[in-house]
Chimera marker file (.cmm) of the C-alpha trace (Angstrom):
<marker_set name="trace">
<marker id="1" x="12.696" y="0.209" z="27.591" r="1" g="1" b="0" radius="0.5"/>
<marker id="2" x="10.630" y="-3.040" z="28.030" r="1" g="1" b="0" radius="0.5"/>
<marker id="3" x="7.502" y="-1.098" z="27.459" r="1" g="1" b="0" radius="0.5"/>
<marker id="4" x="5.339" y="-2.675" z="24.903" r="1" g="1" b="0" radius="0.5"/>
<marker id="5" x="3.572" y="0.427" z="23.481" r="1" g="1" b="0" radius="0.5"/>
<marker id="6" x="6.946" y="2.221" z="23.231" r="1" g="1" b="0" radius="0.5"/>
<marker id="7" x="8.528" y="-0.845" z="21.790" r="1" g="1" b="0" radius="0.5"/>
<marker id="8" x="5.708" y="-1.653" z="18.837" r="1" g="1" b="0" radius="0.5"/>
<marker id="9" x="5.200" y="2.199" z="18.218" r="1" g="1" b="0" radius="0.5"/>
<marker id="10" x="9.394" y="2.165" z="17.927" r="1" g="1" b="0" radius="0.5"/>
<marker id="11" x="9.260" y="-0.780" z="15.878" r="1" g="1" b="0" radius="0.5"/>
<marker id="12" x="6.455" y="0.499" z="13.570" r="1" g="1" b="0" radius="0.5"/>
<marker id="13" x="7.872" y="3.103" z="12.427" r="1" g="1" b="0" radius="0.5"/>
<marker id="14" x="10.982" y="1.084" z="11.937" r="1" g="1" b="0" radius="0.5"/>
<marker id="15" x="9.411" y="-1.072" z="10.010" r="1" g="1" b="0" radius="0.5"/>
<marker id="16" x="7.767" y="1.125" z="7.387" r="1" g="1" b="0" radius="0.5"/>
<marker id="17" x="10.469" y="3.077" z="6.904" r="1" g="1" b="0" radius="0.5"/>
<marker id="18" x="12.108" y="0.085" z="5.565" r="1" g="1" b="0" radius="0.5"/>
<marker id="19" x="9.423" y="-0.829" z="3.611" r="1" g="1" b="0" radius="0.5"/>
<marker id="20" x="9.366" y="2.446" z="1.937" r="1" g="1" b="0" radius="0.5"/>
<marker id="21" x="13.118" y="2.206" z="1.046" r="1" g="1" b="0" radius="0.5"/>
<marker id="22" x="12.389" y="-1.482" z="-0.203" r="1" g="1" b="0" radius="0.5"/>
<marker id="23" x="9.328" y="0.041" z="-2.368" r="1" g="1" b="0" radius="0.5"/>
<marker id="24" x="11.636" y="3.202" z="-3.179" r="1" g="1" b="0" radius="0.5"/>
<marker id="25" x="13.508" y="1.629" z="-6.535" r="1" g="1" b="0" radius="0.5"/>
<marker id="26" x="10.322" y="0.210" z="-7.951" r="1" g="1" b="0" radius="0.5"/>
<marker id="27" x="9.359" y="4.397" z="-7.513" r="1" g="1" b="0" radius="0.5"/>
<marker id="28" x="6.557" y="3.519" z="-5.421" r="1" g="1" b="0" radius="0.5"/>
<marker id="29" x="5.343" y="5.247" z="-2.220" r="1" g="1" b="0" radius="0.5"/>
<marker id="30" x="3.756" y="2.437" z="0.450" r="1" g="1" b="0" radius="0.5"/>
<marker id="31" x="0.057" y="3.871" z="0.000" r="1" g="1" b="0" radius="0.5"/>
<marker id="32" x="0.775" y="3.724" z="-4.181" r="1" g="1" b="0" radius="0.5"/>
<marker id="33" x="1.413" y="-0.374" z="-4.079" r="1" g="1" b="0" radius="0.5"/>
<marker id="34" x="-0.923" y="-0.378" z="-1.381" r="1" g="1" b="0" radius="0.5"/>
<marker id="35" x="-3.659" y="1.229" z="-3.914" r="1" g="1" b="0" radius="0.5"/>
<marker id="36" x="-2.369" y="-0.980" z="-6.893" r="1" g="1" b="0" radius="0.5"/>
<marker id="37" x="-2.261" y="-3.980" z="-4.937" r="1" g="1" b="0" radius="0.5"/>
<marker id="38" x="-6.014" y="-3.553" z="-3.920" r="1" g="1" b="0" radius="0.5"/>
<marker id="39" x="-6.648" y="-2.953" z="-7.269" r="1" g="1" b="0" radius="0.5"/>
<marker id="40" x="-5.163" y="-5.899" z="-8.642" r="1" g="1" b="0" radius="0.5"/>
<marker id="41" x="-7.904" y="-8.108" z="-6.920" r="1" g="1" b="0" radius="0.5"/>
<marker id="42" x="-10.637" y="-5.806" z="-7.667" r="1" g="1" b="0" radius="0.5"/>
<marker id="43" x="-9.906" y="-5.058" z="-11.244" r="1" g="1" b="0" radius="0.5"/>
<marker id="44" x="-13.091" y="-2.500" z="-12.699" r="1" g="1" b="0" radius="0.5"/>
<marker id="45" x="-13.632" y="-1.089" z="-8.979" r="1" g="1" b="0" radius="0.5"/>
<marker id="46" x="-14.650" y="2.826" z="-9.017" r="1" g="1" b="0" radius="0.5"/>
<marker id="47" x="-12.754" y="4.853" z="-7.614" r="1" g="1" b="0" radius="0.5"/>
<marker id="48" x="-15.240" y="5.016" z="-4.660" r="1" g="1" b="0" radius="0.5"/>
<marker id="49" x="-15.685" y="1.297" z="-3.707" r="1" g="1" b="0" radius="0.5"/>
<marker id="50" x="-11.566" y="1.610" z="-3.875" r="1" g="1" b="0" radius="0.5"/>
<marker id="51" x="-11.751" y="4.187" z="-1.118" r="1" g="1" b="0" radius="0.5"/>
<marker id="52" x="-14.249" y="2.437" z="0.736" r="1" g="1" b="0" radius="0.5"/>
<marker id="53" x="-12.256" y="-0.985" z="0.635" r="1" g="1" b="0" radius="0.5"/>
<marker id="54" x="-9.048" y="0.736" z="1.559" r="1" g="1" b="0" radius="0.5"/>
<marker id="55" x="-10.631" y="4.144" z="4.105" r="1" g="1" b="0" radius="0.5"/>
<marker id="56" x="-9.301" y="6.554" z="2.039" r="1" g="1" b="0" radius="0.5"/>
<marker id="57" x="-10.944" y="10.024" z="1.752" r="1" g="1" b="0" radius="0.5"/>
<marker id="58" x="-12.939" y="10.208" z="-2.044" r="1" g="1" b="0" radius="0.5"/>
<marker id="59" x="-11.055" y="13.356" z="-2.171" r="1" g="1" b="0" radius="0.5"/>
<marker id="60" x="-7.024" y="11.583" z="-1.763" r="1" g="1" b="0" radius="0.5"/>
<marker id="61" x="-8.515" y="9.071" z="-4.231" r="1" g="1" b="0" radius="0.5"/>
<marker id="62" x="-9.013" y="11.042" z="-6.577" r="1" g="1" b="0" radius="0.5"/>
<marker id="63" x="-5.498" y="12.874" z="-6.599" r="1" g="1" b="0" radius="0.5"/>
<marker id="64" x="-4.110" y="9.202" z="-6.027" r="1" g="1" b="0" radius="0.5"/>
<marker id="65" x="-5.618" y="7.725" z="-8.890" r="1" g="1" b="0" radius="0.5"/>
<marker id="66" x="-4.581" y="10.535" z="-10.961" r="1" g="1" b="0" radius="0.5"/>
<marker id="67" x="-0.977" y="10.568" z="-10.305" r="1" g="1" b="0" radius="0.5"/>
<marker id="68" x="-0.377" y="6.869" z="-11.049" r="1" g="1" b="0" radius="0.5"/>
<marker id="69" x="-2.959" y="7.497" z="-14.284" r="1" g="1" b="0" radius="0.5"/>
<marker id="70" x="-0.253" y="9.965" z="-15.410" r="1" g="1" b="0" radius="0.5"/>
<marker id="71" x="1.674" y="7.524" z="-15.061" r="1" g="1" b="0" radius="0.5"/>
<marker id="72" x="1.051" y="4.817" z="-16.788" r="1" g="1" b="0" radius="0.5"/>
<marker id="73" x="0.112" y="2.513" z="-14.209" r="1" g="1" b="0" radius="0.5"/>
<marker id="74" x="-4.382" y="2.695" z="-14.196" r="1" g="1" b="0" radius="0.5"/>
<marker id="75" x="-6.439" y="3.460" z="-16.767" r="1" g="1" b="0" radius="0.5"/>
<marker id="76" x="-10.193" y="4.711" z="-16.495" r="1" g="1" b="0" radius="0.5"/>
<marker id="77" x="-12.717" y="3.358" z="-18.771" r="1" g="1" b="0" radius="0.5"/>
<marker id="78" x="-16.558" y="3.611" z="-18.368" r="1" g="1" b="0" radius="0.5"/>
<marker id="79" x="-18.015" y="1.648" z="-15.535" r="1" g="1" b="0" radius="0.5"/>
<marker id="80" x="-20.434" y="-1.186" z="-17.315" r="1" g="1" b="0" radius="0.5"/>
<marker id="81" x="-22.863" y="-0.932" z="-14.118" r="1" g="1" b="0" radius="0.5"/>
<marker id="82" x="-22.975" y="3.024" z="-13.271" r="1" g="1" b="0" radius="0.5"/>
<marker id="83" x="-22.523" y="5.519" z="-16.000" r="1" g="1" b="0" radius="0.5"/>
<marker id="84" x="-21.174" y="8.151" z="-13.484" r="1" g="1" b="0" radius="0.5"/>
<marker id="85" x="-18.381" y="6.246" z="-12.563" r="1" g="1" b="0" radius="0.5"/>
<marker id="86" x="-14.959" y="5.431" z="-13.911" r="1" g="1" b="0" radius="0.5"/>
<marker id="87" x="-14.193" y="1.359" z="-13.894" r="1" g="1" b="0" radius="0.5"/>
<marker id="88" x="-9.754" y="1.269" z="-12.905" r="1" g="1" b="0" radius="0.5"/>
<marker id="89" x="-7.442" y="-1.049" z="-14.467" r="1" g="1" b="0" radius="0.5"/>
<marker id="90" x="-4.121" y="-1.655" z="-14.019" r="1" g="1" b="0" radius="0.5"/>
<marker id="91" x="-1.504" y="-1.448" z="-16.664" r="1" g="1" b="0" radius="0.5"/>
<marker id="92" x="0.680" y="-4.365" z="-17.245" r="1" g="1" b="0" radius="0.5"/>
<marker id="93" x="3.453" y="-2.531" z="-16.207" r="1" g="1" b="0" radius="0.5"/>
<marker id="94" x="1.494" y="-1.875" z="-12.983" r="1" g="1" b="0" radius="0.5"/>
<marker id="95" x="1.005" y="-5.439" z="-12.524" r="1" g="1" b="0" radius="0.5"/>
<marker id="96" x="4.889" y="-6.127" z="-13.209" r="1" g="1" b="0" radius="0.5"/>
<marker id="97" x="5.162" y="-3.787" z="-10.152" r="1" g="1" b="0" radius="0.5"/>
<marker id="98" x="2.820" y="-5.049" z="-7.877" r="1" g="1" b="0" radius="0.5"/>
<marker id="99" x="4.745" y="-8.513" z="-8.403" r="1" g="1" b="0" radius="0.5"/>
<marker id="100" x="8.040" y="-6.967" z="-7.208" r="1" g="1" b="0" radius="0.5"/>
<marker id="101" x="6.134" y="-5.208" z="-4.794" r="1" g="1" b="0" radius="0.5"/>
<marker id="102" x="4.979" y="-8.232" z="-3.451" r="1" g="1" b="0" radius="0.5"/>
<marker id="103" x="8.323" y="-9.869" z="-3.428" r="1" g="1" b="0" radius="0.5"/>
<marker id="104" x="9.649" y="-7.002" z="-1.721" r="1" g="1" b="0" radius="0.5"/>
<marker id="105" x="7.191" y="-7.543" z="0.876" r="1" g="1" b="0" radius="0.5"/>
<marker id="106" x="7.881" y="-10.996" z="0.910" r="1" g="1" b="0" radius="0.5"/>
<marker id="107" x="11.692" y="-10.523" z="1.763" r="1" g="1" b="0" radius="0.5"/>
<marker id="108" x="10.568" y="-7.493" z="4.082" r="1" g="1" b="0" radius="0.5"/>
<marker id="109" x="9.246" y="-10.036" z="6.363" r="1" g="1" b="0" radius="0.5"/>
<marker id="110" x="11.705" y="-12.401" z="6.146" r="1" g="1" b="0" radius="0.5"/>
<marker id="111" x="14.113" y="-10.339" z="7.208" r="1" g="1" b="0" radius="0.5"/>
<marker id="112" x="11.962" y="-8.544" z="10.137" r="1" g="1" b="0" radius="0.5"/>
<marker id="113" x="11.142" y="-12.289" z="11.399" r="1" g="1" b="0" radius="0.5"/>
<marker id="114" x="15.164" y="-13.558" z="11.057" r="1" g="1" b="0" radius="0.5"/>
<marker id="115" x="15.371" y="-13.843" z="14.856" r="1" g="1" b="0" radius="0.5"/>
<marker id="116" x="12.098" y="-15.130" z="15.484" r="1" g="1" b="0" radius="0.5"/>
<marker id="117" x="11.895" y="-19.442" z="15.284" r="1" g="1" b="0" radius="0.5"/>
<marker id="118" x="10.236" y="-20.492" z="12.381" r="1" g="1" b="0" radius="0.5"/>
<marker id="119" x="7.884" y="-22.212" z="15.217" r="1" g="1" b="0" radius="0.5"/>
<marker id="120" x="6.904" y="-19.151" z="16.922" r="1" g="1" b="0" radius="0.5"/>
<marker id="121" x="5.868" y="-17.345" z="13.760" r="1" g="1" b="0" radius="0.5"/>
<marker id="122" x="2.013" y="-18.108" z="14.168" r="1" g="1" b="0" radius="0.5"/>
<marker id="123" x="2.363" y="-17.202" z="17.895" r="1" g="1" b="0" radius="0.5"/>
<marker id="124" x="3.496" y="-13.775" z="17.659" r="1" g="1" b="0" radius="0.5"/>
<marker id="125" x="1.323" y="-13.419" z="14.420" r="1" g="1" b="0" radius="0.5"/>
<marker id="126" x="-2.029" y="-14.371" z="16.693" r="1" g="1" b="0" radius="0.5"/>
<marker id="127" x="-0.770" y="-11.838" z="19.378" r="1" g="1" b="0" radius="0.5"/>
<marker id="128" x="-0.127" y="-9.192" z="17.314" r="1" g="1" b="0" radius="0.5"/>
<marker id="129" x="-3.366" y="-9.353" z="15.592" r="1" g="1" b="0" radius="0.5"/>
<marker id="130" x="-5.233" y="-10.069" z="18.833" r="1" g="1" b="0" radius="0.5"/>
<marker id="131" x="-3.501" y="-6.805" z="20.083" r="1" g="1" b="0" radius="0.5"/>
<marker id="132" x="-4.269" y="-5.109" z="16.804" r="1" g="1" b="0" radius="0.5"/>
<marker id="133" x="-7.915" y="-5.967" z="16.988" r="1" g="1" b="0" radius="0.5"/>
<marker id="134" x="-8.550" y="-4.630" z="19.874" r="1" g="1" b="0" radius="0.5"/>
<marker id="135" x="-7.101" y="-1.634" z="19.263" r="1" g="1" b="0" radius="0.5"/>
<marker id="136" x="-9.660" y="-1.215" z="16.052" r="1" g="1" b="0" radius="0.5"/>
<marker id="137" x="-6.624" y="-1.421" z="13.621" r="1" g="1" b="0" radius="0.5"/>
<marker id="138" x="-8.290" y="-2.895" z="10.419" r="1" g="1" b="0" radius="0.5"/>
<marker id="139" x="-6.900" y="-5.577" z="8.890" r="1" g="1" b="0" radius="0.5"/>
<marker id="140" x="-8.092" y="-3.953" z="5.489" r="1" g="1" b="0" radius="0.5"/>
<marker id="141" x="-5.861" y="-0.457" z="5.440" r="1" g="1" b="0" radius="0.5"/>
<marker id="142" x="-2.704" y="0.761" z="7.111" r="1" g="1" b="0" radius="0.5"/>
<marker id="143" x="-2.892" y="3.797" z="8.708" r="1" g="1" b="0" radius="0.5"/>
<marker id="144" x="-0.950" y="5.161" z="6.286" r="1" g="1" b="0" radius="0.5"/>
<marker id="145" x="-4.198" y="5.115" z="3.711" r="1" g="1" b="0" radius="0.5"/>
<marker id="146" x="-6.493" y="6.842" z="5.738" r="1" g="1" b="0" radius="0.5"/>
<marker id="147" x="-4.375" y="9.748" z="6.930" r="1" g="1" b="0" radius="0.5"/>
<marker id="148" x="-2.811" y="10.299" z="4.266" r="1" g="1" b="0" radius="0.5"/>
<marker id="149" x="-3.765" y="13.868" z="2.570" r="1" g="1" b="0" radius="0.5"/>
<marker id="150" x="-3.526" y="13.566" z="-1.096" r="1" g="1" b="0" radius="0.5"/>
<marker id="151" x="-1.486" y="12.484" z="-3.526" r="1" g="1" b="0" radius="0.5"/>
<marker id="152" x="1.735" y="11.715" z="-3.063" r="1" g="1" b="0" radius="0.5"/>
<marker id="153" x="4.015" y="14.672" z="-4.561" r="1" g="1" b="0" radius="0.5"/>
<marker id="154" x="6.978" y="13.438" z="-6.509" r="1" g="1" b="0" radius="0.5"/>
<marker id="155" x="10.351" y="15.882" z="-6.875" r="1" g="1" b="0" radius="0.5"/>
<marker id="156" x="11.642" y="16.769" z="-10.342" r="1" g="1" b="0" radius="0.5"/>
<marker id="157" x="14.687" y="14.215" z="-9.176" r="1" g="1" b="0" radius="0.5"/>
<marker id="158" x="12.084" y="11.454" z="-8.212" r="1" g="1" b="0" radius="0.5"/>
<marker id="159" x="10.335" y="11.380" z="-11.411" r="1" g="1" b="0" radius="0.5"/>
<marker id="160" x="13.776" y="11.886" z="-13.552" r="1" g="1" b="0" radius="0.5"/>
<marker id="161" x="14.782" y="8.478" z="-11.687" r="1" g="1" b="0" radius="0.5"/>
<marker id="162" x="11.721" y="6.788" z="-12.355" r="1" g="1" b="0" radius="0.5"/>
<marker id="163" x="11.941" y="7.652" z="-16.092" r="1" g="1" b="0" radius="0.5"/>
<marker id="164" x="15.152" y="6.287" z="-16.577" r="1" g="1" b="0" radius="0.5"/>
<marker id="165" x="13.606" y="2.570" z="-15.598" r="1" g="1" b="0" radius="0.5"/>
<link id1="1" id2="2" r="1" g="1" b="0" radius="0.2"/>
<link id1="2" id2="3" r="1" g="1" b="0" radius="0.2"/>
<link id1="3" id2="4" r="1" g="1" b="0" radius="0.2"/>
<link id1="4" id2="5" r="1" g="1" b="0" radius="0.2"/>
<link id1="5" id2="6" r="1" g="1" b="0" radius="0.2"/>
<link id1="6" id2="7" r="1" g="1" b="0" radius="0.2"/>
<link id1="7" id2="8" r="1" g="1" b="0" radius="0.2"/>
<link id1="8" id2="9" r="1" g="1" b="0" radius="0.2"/>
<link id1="9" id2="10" r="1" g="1" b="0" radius="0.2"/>
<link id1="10" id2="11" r="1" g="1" b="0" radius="0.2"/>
<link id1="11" id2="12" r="1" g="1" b="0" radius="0.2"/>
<link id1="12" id2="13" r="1" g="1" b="0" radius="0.2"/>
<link id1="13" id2="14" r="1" g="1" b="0" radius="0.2"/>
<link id1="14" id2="15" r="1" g="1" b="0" radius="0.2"/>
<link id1="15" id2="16" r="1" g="1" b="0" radius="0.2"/>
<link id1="16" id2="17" r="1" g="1" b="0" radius="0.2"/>
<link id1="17" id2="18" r="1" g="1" b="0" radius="0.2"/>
<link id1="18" id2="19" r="1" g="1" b="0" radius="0.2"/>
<link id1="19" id2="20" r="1" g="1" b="0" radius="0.2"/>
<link id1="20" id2="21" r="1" g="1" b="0" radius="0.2"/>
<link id1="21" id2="22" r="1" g="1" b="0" radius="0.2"/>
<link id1="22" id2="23" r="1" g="1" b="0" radius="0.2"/>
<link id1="23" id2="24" r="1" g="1" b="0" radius="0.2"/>
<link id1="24" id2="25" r="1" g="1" b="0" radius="0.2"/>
<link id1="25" id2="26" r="1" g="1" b="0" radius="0.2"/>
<link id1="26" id2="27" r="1" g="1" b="0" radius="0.2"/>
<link id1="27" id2="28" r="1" g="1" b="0" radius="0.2"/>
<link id1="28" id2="29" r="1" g="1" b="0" radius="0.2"/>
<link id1="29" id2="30" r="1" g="1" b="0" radius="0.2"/>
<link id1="30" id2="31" r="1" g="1" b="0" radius="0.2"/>
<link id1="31" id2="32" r="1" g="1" b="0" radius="0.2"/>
<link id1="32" id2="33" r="1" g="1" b="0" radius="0.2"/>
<link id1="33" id2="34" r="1" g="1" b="0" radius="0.2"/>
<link id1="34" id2="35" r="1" g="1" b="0" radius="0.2"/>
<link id1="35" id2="36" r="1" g="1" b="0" radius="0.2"/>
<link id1="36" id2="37" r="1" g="1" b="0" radius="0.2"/>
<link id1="37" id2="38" r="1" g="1" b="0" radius="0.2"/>
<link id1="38" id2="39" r="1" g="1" b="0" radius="0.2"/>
<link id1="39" id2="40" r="1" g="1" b="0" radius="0.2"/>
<link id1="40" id2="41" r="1" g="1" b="0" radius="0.2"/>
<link id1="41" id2="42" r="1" g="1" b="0" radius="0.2"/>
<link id1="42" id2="43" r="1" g="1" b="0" radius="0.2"/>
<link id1="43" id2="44" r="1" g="1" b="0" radius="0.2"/>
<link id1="44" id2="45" r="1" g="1" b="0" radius="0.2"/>
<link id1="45" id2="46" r="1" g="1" b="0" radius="0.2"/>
<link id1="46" id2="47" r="1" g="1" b="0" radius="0.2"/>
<link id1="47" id2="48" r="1" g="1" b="0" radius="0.2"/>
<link id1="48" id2="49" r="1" g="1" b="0" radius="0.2"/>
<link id1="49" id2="50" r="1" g="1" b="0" radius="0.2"/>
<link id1="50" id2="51" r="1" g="1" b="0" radius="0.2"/>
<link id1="51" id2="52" r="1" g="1" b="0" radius="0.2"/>
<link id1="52" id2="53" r="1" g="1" b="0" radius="0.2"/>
<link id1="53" id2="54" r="1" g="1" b="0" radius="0.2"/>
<link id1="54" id2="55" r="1" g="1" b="0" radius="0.2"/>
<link id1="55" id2="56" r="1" g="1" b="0" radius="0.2"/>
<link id1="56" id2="57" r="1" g="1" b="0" radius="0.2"/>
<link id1="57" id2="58" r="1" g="1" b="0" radius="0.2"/>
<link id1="58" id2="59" r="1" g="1" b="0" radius="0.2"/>
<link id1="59" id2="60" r="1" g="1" b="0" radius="0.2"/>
<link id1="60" id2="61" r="1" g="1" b="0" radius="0.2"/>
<link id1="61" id2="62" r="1" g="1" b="0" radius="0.2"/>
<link id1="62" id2="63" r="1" g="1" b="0" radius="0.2"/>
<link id1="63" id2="64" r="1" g="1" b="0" radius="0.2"/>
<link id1="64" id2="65" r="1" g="1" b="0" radius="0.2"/>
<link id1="65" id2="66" r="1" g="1" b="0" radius="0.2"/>
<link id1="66" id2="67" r="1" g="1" b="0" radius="0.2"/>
<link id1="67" id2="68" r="1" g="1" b="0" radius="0.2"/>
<link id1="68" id2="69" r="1" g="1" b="0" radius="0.2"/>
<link id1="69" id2="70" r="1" g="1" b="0" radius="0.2"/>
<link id1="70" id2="71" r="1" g="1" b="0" radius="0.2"/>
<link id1="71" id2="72" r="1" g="1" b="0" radius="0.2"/>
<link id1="72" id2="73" r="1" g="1" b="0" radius="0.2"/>
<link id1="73" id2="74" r="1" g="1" b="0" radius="0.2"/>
<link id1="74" id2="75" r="1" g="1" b="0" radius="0.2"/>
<link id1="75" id2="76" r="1" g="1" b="0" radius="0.2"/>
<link id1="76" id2="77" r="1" g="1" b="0" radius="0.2"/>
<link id1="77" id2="78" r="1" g="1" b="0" radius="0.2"/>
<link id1="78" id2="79" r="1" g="1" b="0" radius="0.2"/>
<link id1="79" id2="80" r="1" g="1" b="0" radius="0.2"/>
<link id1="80" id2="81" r="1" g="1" b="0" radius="0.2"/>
<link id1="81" id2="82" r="1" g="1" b="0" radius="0.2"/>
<link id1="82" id2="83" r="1" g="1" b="0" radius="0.2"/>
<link id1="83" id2="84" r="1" g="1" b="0" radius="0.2"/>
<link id1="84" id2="85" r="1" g="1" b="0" radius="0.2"/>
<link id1="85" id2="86" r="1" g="1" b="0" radius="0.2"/>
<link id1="86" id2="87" r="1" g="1" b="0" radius="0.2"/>
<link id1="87" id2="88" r="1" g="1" b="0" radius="0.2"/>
<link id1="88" id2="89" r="1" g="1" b="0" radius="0.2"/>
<link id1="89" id2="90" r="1" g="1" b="0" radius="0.2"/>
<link id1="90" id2="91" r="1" g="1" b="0" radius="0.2"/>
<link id1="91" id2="92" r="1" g="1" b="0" radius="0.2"/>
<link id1="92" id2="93" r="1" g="1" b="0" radius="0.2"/>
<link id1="93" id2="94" r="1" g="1" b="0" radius="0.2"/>
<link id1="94" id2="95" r="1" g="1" b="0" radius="0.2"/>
<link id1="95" id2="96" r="1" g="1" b="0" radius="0.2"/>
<link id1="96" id2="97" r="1" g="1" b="0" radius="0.2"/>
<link id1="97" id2="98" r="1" g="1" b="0" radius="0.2"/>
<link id1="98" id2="99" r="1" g="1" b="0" radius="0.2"/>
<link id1="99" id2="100" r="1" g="1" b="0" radius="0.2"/>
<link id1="100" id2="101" r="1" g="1" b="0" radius="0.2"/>
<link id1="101" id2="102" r="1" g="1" b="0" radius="0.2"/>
<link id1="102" id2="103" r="1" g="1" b="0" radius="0.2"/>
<link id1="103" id2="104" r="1" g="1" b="0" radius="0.2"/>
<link id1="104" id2="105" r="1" g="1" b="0" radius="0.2"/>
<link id1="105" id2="106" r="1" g="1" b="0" radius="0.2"/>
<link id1="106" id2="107" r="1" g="1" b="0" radius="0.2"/>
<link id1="107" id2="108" r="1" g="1" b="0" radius="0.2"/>
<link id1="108" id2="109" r="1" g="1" b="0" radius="0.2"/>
<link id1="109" id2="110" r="1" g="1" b="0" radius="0.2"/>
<link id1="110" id2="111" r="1" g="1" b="0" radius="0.2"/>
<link id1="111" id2="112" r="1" g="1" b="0" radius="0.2"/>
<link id1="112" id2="113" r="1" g="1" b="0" radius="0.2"/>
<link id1="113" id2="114" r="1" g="1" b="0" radius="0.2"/>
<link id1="114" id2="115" r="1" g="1" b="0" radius="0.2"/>
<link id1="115" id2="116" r="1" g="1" b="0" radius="0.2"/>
<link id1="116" id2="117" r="1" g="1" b="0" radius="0.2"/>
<link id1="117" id2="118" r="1" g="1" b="0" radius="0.2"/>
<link id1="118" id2="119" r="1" g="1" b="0" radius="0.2"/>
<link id1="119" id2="120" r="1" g="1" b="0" radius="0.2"/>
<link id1="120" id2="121" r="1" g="1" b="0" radius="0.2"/>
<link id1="121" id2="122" r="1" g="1" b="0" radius="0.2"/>
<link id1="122" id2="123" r="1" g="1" b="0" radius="0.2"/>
<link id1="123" id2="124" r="1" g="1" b="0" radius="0.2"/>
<link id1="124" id2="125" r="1" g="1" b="0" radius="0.2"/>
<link id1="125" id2="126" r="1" g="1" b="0" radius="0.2"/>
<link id1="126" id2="127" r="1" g="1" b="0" radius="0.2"/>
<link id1="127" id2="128" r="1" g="1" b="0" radius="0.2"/>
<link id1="128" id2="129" r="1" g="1" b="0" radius="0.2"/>
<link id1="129" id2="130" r="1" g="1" b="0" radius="0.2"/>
<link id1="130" id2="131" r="1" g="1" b="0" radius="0.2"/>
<link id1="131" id2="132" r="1" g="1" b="0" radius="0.2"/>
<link id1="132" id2="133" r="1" g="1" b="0" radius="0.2"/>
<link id1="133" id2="134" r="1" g="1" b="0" radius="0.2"/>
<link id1="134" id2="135" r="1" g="1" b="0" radius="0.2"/>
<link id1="135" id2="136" r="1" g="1" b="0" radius="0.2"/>
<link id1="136" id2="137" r="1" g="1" b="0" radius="0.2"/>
<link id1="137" id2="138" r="1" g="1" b="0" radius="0.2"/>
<link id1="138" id2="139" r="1" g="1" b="0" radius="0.2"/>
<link id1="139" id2="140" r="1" g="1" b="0" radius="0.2"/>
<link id1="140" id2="141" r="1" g="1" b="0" radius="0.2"/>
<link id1="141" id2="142" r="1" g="1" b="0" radius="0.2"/>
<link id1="142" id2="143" r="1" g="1" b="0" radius="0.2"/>
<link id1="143" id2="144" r="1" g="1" b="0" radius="0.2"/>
<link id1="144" id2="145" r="1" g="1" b="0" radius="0.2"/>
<link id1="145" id2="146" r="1" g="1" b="0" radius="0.2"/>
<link id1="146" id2="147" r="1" g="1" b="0" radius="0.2"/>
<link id1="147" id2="148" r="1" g="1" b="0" radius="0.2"/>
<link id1="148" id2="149" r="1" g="1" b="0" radius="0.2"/>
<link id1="149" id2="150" r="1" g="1" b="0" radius="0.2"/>
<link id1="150" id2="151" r="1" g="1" b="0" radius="0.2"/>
<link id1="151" id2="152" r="1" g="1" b="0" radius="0.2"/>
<link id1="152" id2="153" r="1" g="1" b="0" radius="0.2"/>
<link id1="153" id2="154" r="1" g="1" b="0" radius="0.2"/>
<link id1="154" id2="155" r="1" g="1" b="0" radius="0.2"/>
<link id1="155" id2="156" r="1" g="1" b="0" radius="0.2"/>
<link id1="156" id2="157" r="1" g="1" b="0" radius="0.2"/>
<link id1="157" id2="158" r="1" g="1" b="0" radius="0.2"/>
<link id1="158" id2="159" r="1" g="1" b="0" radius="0.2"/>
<link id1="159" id2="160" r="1" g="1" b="0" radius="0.2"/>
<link id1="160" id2="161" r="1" g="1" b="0" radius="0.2"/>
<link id1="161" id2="162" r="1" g="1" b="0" radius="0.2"/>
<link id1="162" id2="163" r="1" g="1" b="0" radius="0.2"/>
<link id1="163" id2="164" r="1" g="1" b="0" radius="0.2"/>
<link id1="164" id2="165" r="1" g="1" b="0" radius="0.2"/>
</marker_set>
């Protein structure tokens, strides 16, 4: 079907399932390295500026930030500026994963782009966004982050995985 609503809306979910399967052996749901990756570049945020920067609901922050707290992957510590709030850091093993997650990302593209001439790249990049723009998609969050409930729950098989890494 040549339709181009059908055919993005077909490809986007295409496409982030297989992100999530690249993201799946570094035991990271997309909206998890999407969080840590935020955070990376805005180490000592509060939990609310977070959500802010990224549209999350306070409330799915919160559970958010506590699941990767438990962990091991952001710390709280006092805010220096606001006595109310809790300043996040990374771990270093958080950052280790962000860097993978980034690579993964990296090859994610190259591999969605394969068919596409190196020299049309910035053409169907400034179409897309164009598109994207006017539809009010935000360059800053995936849709992902702002309807997303809560945290994301792991099974008893998902965590067993993750602690044998």
């Amino acid at each position: 079907m040549d339709r181009p609503a059908f055919l993005l809306s077909s490809l986007g979910v295409q496409v982030a399932n297989e992100f999530t399967e690249r993201l799946r052996p570094l035991g990271l749901e997309p909206i998890e390295f999407a969080l840590l990756a935020h955070l990376e570049s805005a180490e000592g945020s509060s939990q609310q500026t977070l959500a802010e920067a990224l549209g999350v609901h306070r409330n799915a922050m919160v559970g958010l930030v506590d699941e990767l707290e438990t962990r091991g992957l952001v710390q709280r510590h006092p805010h220096p500026d606001d006595r109310r709030a809790k300043a996040l850091h990374l771990t270093e093993r958080a950052r280790e994963l962000v860097e993978r997650g980034y690579r993964a990302a990296d090859e994610h593209d190259a591999d969605l782009l394969s068919t596409v001439e190196e020299s049309e790249r910035p053409q169907l990049i400034s179409l897309l966004r164009r598109v994207a723009e006017d539809r009010g998609v935000s360059p800053r969050g995936h849709p992902c982050l702002t309807q997303h409930p809560g945290p994301v729950k792991r099974s008893t098989t998902d965590r067993a995985d993750e602690d044998s890494r």
